[in-house]
C-alpha positions as CSV (number, residue, x, y, z in Angstrom):
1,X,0.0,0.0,0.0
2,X,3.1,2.0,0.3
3,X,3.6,2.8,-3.4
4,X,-0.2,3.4,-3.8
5,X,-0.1,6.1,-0.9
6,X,2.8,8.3,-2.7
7,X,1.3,8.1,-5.7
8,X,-1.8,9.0,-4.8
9,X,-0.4,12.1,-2.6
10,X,1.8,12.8,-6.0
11,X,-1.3,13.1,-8.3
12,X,-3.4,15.3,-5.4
13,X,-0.5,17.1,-5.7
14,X,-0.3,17.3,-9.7
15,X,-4.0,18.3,-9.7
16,X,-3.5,20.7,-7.3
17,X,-0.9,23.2,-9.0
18,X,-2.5,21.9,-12.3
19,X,-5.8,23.1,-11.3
20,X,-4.1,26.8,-10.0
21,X,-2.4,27.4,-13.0
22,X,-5.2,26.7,-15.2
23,X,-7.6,28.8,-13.5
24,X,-4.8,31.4,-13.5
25,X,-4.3,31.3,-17.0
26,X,-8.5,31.0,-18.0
27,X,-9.0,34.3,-16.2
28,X,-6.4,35.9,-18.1
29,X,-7.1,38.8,-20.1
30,X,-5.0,37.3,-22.8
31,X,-7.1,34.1,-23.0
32,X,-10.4,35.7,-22.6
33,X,-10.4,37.8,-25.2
34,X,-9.2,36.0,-28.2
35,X,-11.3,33.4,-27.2
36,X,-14.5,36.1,-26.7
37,X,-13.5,37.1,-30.2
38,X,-13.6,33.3,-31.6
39,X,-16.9,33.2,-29.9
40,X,-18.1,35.9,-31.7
41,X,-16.9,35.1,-34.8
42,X,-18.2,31.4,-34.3
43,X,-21.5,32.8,-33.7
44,X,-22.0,35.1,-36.1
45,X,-20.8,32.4,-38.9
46,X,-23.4,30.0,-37.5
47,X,-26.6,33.1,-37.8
48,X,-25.2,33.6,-41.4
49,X,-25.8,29.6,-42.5
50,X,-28.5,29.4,-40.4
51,X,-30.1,32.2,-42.1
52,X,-28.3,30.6,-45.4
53,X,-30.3,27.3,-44.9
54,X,-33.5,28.8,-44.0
55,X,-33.8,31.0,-46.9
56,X,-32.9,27.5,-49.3
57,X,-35.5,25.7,-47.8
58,X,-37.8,28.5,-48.1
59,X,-37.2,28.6,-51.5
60,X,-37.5,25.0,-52.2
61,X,-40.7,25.7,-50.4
62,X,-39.6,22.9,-48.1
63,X,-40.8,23.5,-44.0
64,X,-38.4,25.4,-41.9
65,X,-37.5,24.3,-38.3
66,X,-39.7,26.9,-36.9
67,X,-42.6,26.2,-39.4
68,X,-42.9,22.5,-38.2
69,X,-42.7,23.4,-34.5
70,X,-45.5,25.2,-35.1
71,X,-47.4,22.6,-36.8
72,X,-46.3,20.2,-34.0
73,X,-47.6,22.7,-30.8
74,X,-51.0,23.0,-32.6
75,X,-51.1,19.1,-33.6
76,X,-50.5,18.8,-30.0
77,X,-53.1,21.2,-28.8
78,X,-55.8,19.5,-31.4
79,X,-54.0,16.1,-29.2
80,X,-55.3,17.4,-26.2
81,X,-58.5,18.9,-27.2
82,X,-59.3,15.4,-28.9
83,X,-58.4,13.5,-25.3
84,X,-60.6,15.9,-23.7
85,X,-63.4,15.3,-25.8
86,X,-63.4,11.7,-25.5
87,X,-63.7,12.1,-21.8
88,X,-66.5,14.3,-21.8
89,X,-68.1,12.0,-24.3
90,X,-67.2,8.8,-22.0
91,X,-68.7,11.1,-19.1
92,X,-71.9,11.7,-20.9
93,X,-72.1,8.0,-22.1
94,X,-71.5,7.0,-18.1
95,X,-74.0,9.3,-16.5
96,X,-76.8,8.4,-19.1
97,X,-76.5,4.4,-17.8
């Protein structure tokens, strides 16, 4: 148990100064804002194909992501409104027995 002990103390050791450094060097200026700027850059690339795709698919008049959530929200309200139905009709059927 005498070699698993110091290496175990070793690697608490490791991660400790690892772990300082790191968050040392994350919180520096000199990180943060090149990788802000990537960020930004990363971001505005994805709007531009994102607005890219939509504007294909609208053209091949072909549904757009937000075009069938909104069929599926109102195909689940018509769900629910169907459920609720049958349950006032199994009510009516039940209290007429």
């Amino acid at each position: 148990m005498f070699g698993w002990d110091q290496w175990k103390k070793g690697f608490e050791r490791w991660e400790n100064s690892t772990a300082q450094y790191l968050e040392q060097v994350l919180k520096s200026p000199a990180v943060l804002v090149p990788a802000g700027a990537a960020l930004t850059v990363g971001m505005r690339a994805k709007a531009a194909v994102d607005a890219g795709v939509e504007a294909m698919l609208a053209a091949m008049r072909l549904p757009t992501r937000g075009d069938q959530e909104r069929a599926m929200h109102q195909l689940n309200q018509l769900q629910s409104q169907l459920f609720d139905l049958r349950e006032k009709l199994e009510d009516l059927e039940h209290n007429k027995r």
